[in-house]
KOLDRENNU-821090 format. One record per residue (C-alpha): residue number from 1; y, x, z; chain; residue in one letter. Coordinates in pm, 1 decimal, padded with zeros to 6 digits. Layout:
! residues N
   num          y          x          z   chaine   residu
   NUM          Y          X          Z        A        a
...
END
This chain:
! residues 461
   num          y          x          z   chaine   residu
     1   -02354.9   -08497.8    00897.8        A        x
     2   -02440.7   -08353.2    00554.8        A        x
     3   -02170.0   -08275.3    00316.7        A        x
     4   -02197.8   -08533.8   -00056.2        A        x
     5   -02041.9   -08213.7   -00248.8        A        x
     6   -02154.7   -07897.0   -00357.4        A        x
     7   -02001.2   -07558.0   -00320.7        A        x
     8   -02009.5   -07246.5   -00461.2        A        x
     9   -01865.1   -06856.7   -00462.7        A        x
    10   -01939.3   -06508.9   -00466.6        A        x
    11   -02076.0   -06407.1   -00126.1        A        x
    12   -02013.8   -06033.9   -00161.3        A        x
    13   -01697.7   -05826.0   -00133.4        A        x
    14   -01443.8   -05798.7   -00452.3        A        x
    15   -01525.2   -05535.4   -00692.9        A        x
    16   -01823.1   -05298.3   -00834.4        A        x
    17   -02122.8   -05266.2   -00663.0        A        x
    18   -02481.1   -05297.4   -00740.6        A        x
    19   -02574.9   -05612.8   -00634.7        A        x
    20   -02357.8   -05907.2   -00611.6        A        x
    21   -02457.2   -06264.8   -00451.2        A        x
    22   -02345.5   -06596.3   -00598.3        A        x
    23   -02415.5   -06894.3   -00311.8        A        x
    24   -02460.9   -07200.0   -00384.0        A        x
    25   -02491.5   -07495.1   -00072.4        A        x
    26   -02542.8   -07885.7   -00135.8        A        x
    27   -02717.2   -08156.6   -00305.7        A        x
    28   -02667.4   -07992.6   -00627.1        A        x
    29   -02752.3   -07659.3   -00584.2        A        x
    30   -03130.1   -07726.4   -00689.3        A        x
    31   -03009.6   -07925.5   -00980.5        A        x
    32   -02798.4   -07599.1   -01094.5        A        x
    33   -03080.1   -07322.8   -01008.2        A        x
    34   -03283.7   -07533.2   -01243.5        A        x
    35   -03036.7   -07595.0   -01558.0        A        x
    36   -02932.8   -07184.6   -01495.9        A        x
    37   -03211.6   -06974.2   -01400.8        A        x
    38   -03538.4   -06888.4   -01642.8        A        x
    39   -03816.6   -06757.7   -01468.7        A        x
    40   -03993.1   -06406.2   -01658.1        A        x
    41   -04296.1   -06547.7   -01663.4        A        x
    42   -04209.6   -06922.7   -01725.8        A        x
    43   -04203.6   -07002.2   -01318.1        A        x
    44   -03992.5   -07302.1   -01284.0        A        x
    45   -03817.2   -07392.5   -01007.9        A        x
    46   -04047.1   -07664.8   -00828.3        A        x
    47   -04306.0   -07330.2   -00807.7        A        x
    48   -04060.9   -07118.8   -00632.7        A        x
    49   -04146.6   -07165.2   -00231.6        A        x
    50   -03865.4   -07211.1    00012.5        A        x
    51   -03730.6   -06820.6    00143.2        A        x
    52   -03904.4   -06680.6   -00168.5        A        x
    53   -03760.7   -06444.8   -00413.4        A        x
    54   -03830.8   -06489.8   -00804.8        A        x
    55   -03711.6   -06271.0   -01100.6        A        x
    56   -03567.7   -06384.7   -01376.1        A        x
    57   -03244.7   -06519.7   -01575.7        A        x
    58   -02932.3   -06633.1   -01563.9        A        x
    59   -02902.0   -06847.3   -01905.4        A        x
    60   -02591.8   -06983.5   -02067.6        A        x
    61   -02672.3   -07310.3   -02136.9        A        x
    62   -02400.1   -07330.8   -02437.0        A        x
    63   -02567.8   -07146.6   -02612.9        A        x
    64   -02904.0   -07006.0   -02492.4        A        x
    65   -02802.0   -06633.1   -02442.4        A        x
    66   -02845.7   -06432.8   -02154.2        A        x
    67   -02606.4   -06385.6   -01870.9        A        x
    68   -02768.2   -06135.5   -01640.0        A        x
    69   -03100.9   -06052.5   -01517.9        A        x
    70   -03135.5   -06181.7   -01164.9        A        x
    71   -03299.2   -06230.3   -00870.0        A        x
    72   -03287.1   -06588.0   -00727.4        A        x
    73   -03330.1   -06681.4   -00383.4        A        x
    74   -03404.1   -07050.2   -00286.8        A        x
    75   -03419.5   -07211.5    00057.9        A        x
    76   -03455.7   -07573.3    00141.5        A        x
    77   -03231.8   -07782.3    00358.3        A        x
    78   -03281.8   -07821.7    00675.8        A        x
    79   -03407.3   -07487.9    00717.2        A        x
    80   -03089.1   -07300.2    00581.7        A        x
    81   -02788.7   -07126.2    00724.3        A        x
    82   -02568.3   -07469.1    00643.6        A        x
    83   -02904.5   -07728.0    00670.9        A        x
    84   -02838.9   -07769.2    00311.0        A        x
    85   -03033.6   -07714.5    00028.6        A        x
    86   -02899.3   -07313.8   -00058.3        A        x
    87   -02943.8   -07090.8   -00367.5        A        x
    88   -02863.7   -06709.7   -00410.6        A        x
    89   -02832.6   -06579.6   -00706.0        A        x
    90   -02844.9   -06202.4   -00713.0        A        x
    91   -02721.0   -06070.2   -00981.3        A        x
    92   -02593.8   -05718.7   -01073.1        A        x
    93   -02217.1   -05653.6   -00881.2        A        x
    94   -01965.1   -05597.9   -01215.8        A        x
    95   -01721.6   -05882.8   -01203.3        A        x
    96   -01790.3   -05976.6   -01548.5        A        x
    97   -02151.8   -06088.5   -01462.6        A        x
    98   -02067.4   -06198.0   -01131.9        A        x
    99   -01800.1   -06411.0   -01263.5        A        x
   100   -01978.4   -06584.8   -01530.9        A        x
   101   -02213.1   -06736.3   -01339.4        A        x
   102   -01967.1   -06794.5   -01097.5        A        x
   103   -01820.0   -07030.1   -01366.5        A        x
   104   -02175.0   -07121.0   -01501.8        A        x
   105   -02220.0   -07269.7   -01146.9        A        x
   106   -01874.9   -07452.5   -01147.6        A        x
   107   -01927.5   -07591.4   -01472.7        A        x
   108   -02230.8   -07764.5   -01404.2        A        x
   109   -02164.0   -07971.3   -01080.1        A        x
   110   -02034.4   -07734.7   -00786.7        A        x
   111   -01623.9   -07653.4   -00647.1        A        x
   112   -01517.1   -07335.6   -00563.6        A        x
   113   -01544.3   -07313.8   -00155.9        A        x
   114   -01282.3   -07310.3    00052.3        A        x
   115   -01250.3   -07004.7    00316.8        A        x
   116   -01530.2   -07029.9    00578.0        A        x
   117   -01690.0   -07352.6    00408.6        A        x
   118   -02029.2   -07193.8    00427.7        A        x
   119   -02012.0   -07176.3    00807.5        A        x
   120   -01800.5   -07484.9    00861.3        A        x
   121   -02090.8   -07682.7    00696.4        A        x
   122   -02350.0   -07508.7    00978.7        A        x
   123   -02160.8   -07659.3    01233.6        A        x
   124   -02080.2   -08009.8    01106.2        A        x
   125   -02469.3   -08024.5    01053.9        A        x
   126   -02560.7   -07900.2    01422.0        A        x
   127   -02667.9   -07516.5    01316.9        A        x
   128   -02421.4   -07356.6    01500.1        A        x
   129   -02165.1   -07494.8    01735.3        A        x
   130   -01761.9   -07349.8    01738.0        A        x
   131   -01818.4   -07057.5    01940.7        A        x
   132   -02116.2   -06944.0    01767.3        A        x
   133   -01964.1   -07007.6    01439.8        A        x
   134   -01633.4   -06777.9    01582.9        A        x
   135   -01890.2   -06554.1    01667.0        A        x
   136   -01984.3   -06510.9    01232.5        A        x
   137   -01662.6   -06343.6    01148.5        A        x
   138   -01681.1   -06148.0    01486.2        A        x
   139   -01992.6   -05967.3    01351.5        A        x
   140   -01843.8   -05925.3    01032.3        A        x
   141   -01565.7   -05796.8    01161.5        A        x
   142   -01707.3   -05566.5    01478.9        A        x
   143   -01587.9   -05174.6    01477.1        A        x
   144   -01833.2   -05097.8    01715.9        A        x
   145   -02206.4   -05122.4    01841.3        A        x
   146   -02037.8   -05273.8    02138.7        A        x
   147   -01847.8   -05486.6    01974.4        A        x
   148   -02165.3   -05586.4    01743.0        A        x
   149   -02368.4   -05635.4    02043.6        A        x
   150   -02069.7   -05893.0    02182.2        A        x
   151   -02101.1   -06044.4    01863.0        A        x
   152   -02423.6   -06121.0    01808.4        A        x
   153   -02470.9   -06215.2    02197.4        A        x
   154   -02235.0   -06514.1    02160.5        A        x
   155   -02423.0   -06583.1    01804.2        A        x
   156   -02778.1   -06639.7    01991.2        A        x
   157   -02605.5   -06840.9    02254.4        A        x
   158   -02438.5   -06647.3    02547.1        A        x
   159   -02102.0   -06785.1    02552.0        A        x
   160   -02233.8   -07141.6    02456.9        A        x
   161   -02500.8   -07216.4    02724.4        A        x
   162   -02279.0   -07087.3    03000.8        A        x
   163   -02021.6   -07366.6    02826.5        A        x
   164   -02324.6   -07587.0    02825.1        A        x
   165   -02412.0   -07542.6    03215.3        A        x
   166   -02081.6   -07581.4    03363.6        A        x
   167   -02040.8   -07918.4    03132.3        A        x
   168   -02370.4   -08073.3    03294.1        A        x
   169   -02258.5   -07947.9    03630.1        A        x
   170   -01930.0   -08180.0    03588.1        A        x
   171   -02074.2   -08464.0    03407.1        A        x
   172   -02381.4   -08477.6    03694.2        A        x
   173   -02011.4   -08492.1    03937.1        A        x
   174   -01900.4   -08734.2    03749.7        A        x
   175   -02250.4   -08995.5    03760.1        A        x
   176   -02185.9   -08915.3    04121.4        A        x
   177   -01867.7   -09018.0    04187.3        A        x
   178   -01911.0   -09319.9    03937.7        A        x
   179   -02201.3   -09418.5    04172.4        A        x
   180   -01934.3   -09473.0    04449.8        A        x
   181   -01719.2   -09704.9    04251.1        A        x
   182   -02025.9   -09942.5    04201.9        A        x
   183   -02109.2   -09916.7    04558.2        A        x
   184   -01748.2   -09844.9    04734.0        A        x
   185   -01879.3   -09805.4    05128.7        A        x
   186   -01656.9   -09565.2    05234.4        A        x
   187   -01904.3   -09328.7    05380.5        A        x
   188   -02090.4   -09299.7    05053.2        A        x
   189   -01766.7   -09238.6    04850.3        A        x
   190   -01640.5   -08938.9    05088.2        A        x
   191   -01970.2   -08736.1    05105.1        A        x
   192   -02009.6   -08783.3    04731.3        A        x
   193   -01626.6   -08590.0    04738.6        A        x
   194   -01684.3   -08365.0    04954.9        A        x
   195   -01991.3   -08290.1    04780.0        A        x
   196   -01834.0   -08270.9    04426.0        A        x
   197   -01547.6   -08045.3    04605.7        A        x
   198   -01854.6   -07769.1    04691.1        A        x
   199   -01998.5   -07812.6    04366.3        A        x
   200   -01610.5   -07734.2    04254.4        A        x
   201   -01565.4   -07440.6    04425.5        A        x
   202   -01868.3   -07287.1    04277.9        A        x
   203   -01744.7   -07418.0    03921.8        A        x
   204   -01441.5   -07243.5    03944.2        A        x
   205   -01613.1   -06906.9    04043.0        A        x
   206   -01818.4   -06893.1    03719.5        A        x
   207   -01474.8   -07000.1    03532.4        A        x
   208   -01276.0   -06711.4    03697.2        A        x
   209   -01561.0   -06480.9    03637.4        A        x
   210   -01573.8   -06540.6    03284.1        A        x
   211   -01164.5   -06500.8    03204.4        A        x
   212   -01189.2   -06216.0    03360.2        A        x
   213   -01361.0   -06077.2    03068.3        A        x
   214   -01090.4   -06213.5    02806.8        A        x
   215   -00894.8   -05892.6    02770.6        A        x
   216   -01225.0   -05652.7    02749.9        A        x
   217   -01348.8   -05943.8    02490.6        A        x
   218   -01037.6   -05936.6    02355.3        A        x
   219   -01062.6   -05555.1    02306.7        A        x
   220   -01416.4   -05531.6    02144.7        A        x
   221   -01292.6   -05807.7    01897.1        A        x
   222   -00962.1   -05673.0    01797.6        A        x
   223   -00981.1   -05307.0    01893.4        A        x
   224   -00756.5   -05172.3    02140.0        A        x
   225   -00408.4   -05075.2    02039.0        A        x
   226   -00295.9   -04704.3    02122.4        A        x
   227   -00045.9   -04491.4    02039.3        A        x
   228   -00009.6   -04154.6    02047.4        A        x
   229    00343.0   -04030.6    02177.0        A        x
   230    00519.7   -03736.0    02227.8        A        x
   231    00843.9   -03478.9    02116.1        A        x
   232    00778.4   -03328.2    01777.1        A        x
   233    00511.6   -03020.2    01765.6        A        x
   234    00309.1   -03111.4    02077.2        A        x
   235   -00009.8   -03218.5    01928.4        A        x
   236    00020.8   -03579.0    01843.6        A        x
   237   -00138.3   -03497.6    01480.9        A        x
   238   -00439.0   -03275.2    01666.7        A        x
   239   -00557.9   -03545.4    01898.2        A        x
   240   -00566.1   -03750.0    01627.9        A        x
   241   -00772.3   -03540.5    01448.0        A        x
   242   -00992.0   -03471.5    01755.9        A        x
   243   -01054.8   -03856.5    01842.8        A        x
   244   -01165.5   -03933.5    01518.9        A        x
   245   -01367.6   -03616.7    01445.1        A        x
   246   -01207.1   -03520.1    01100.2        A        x
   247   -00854.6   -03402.4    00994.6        A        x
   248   -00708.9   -03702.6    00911.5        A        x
   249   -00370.1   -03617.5    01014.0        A        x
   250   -00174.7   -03314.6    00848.3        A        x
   251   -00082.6   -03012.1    01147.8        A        x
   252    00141.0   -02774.9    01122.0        A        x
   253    00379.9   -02527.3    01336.7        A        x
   254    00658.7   -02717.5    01160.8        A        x
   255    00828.8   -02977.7    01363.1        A        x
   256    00860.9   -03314.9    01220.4        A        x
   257    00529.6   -03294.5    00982.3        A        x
   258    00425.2   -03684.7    01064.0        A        x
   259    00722.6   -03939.6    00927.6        A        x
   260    00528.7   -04201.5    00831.8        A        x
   261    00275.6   -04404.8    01092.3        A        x
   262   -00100.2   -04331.2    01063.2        A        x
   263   -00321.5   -04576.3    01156.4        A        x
   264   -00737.7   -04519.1    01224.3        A        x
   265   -00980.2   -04706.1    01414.0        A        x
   266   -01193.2   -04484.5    01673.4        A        x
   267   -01472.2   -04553.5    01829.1        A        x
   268   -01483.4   -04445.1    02190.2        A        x
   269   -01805.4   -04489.0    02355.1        A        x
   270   -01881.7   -04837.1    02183.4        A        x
   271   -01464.5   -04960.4    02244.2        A        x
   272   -01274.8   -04943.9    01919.9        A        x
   273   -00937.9   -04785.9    01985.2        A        x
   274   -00677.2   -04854.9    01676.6        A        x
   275   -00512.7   -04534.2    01709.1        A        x
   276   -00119.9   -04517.6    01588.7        A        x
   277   -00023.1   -04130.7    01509.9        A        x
   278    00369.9   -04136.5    01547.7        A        x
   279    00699.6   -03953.2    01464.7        A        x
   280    00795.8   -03702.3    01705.3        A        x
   281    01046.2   -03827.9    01904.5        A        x
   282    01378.4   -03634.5    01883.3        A        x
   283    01720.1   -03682.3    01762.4        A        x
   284    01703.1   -03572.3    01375.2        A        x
   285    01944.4   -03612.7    01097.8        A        x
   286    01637.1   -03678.8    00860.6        A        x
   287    01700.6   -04034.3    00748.9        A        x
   288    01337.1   -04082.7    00698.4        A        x
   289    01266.6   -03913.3    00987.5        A        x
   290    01483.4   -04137.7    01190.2        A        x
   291    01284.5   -04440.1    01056.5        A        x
   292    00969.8   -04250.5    01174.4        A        x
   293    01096.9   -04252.3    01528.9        A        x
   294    01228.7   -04577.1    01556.2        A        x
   295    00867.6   -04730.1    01441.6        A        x
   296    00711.1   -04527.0    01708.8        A        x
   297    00943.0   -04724.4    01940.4        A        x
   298    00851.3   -05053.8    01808.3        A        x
   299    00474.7   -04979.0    01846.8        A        x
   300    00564.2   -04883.2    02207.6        A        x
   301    00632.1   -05204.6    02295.2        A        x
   302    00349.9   -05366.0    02150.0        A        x
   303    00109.9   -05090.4    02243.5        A        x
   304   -00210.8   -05222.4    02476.6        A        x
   305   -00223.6   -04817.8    02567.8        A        x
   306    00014.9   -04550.5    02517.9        A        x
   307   -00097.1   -04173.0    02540.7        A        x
   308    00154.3   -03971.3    02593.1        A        x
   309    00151.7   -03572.3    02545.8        A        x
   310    00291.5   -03316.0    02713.6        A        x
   311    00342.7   -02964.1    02612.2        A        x
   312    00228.6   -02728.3    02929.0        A        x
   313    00380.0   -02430.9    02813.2        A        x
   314    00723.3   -02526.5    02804.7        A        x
   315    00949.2   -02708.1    03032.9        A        x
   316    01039.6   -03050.4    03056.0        A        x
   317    01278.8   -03145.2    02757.9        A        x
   318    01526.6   -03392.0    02708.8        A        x
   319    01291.1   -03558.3    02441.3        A        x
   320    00957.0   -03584.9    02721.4        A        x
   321    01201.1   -03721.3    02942.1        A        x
   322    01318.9   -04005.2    02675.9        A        x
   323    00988.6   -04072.1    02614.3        A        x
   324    00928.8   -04074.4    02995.6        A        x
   325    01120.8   -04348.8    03035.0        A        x
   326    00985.9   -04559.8    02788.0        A        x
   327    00636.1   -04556.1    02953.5        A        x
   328    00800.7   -04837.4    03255.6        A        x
   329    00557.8   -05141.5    03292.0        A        x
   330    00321.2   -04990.5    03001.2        A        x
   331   -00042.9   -04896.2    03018.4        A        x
   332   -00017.2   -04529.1    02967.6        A        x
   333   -00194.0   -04227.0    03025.2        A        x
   334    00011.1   -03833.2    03044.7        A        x
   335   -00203.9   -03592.0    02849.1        A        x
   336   -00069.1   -03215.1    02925.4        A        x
   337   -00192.1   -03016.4    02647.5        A        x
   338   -00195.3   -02644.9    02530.7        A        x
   339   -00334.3   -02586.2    02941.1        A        x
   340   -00492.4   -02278.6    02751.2        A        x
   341   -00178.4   -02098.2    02752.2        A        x
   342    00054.8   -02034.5    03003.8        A        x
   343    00174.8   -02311.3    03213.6        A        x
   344    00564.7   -02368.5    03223.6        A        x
   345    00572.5   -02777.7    03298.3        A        x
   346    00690.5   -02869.4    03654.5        A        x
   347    00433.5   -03123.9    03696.1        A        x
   348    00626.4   -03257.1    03986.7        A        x
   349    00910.5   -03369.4    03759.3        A        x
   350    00683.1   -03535.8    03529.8        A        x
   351    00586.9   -03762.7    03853.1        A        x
   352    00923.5   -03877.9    04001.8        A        x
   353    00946.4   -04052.4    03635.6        A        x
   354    00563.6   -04205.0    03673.3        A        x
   355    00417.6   -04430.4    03941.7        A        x
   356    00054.0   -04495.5    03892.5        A        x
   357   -00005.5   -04350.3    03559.8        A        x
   358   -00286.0   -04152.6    03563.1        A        x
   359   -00245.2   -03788.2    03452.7        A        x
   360   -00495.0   -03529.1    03269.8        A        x
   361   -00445.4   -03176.7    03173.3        A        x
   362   -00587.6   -03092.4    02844.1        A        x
   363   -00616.0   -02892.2    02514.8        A        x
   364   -00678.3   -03022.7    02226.2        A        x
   365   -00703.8   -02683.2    02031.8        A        x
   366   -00998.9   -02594.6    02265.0        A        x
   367   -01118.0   -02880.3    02347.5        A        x
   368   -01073.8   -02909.5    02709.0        A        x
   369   -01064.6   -03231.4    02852.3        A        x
   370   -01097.9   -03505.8    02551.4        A        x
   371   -01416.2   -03577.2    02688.7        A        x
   372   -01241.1   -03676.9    03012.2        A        x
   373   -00964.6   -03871.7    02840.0        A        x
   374   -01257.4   -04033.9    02644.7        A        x
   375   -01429.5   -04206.4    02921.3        A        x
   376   -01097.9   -04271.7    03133.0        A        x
   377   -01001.3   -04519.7    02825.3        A        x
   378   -01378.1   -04647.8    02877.3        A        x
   379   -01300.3   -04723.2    03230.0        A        x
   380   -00972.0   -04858.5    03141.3        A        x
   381   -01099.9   -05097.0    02909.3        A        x
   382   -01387.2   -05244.5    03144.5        A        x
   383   -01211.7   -05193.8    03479.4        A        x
   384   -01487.1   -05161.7    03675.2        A        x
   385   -01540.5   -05553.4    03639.7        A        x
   386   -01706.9   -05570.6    03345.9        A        x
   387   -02053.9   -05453.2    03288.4        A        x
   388   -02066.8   -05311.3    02891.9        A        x
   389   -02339.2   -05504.6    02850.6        A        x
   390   -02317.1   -05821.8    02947.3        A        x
   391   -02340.6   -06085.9    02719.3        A        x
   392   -02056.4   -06318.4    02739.8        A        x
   393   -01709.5   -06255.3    02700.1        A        x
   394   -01390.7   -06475.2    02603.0        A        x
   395   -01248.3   -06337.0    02263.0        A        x
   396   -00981.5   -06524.6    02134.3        A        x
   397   -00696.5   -06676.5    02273.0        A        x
   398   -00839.4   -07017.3    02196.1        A        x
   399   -01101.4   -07012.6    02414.4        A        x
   400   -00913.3   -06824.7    02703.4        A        x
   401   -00659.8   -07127.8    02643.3        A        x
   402   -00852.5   -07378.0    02682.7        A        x
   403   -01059.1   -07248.6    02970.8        A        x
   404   -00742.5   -07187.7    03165.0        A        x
   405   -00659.3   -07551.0    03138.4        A        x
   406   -01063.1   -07599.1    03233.8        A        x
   407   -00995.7   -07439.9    03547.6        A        x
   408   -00629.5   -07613.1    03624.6        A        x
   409   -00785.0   -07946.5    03631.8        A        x
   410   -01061.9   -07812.9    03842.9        A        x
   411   -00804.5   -07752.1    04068.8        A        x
   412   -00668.0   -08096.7    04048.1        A        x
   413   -00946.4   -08222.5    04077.9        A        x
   414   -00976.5   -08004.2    04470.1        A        x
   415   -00598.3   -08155.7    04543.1        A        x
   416   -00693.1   -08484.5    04449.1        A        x
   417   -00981.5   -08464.8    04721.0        A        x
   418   -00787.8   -08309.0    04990.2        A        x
   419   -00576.4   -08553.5    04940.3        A        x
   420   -00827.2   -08860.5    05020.1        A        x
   421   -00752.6   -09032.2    04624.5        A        x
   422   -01019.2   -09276.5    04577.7        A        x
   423   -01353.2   -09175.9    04308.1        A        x
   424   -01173.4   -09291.7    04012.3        A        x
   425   -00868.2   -09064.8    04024.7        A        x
   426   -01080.7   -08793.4    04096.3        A        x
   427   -01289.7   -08888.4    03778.9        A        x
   428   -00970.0   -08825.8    03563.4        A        x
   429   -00982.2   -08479.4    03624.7        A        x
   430   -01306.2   -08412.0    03588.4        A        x
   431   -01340.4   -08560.8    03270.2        A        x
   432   -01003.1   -08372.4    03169.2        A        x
   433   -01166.3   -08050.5    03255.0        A        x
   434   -01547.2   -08167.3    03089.9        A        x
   435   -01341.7   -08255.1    02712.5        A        x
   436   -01148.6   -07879.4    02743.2        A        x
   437   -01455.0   -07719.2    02783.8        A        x
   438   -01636.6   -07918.4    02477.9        A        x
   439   -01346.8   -07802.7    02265.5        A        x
   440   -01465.6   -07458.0    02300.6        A        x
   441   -01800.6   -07510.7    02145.0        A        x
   442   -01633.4   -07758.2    01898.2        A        x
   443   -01842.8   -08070.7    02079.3        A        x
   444   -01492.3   -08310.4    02176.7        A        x
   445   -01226.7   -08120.8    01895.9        A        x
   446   -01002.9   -08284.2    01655.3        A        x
   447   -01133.2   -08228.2    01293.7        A        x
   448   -00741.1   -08096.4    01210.6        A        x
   449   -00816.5   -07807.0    01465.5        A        x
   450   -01174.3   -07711.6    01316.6        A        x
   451   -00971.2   -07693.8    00972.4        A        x
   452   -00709.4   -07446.1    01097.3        A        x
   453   -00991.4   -07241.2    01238.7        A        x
   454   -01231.8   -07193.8    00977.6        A        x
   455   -00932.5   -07120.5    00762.3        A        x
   456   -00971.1   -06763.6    00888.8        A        x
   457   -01274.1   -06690.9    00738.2        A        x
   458   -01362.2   -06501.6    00466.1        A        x
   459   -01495.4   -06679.4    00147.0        A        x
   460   -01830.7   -06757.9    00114.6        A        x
   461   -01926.7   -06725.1    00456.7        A        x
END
């Protein structure tokens, strides 16, 4: 399904640098290389072999001067990240240069892409399918090696052949039971059910298996959300600072420091934790103060993990039990710091507020314990399910969506046996379950759907 048009933008990220990339993809981008680019030594473009590099010029046309000295990149269609014919132009990063040839490209037969173009072009033309192609900006976008391996896992295939297998599996079901209507003896037609209800069962284990990794995947993609909560002075700021290995935050003895909401990524033992440094919580007459505490309670309640500190060396206060109570029906974990001086905290007050929240003495001044906390968030994260390594994982919401409904007319499909329906009806179910599964990897989706996804790529990718 190749493309008529041509496209073209700036491949690399917005401002200086020392290289930027110019990418052109389509029947024209030959055609433009050739009326552009000047070889040094009076190559042409015919001479320059597919996945070769050649040095030259960008030339204005208009009038004959040069635009930049360049590298130029050519690789033939079909063996190209879009199965186009593809040109790079490498040129140095300013945005005037950049820009110019931007336009030069523009002006002589190519559009400006649209966001994601690049890579919705691979998979109209078979190079990648939906999930691969989701799995693009995933790499792009990873915070981790974990999250890079994820990436690149579903890129080569991981999440897409296990899509692939189960699809088979219920289309072979589906000969099977099609085989019956031809030939309705009523033997043949209810061991060919109860044969497609084993083959079922075993379906749906696979299916639950692999949404069980949807909120790990989820995780790895999007990082997970923690916040860091506490009364004013009890460290907040220095965990920060210890998680990410830097002082990021400002500390001081004086209550109150942190107003505003600090935001970092982390990377915990391959799991990127977005960590949210908060306002003290405390009753203040500090009107930006105030607004500092009631953000922290708004990120409470969106919070995948709340870590909530504890000052050993003083009694419970009325502020650590307000922000006791806010930990009901959250994710949470009760960090008691300064251990390294003497211990005040009736620990058994701190549990008739907590159920199941898990509980770890610390100090962050000295170090003790982060390397604890560290790998309980690791465990946290995987639950003990999830092997870090493994290579497929549901990511997005889409594909967790769409396998749910995989799996609920799976289970139709099961009631529809036990309830003796003939073949056909149990056809419909199968076949419902075979399309929601091809709309993962893009093979039976609406082209309106494909649009609004590859919407939220970056340009020129």
């Amino acid at each position: 399904m190749f493309v008529e048009d041509t496209i073209s933008t700036i491949a690399t990220a917005p401002g200086e640098g020392a290289i930027g990339i110019i990418r052109i993809s389509g029947s024209l981008a030959i055609k433009i290389a050739e009326t552009l680019f000047r070889g040094i030594k009076g190559k042409n473009i015919e001479q320059i072999a597919s996945q070769q590099v050649a040095y030259g010029h960008i030339i204005d046309p208009n009038n004959g001067q040069v635009v930049d000295e360049v590298l130029l990149l050519i690789m033939y269609g079909p063996k190209s990240y879009t199965r186009e014919d593809v040109v790079e132009i490498h040129c140095h990063g300013g945005p005037v240069p950049i820009k110019k040839i931007l336009a030069l490209t523009l002006e002589y037969g190519a559009r400006l892409s649209e966001p994601g173009e690049f890579t919705k072009r691979a998979f109209l033309n078979g190079r990648l399918d939906l999930s691969q192609a989701e799995a693009v900006m995933d790499i792009i976008r990873a915070k981790t090696d974990a999250s890079l391996r994820m990436a690149v896992g579903h890129l080569s295939g991981a999440l897409s052949d296990q899509i692939r297998k189960m699809r088979y599996e219920i289309l072979r079901m589906i000969a099977n039971l099609e085989a019956t209507i031809d030939f309705p003896e009523e033997d043949i037609e209810v061991l060919a059910a109860q044969d497609v209800r084993a083959a079922v069962d075993l379906l749906l284990v696979d299916i639950n298996h692999l949404l069980s990794t949807k909120e790990t995947g989820r995780i790895l993609r999007e990082g997970l959300e923690t916040v860091i909560l506490g009364k004013p002075n009890v460290g907040k700021s220095s965990l920060l600072n210890a998680l990410l290995k830097e002082k990021r935050a400002i500390v001081t003895d004086i209550p109150g420091t942190t107003r505003d909401i600090i935001e970092e990524f982390v990377n915990i033992s391959g799991v990127p934790l977005k960590v949210v440094d908060t306002a003290g919580i405390r009753e203040t007459s500090d009107i930006i103060e105030q607004m500092g505490v009631e953000k922290a309670k708004e990120f409470v309640v969106t919070a995948d993990l709340i870590l909530l500190l504890l000052d050993a060396s003083l009694p419970l206060s009325s502020e650590d039990r307000e922000v006791l109570k806010m930990l009901s029906g959250k994710k949470a974990i009760i960090l008691v710091n300064k251990t390294d001086l003497p211990v005040l905290l009736n620990l058994d007050e701190v549990y008739t507020y907590i159920a199941d929240t898990k509980v770890l003495k610390i100090s962050v001044m000295e170090g003790i314990g982060l390397a604890e906390l560290e790998q309980m968030i690791v465990n946290m994260v995987y639950d003990g399910g999830v092997a870090q390594k493994e290579g497929a994982f549901i990511t997005n919401l889409r594909q967790a969506n769409l396998l749910e409904q995989a799996r609920h007319h799976l289970e139709a499909t099961i009631a529809t046996i036990d309830e003796g329906m003939p073949s056909d009806c149990i056809v419909i179910d199968l076949k419902e379950s075979w399309d929601k599964l091809g709309e993962i990897t893009g093979d039976t989706l609406g082209e309106d759907i494909i649009d609004q996804i590859f919407t939220q790529f970056c340009i020129g990718k």
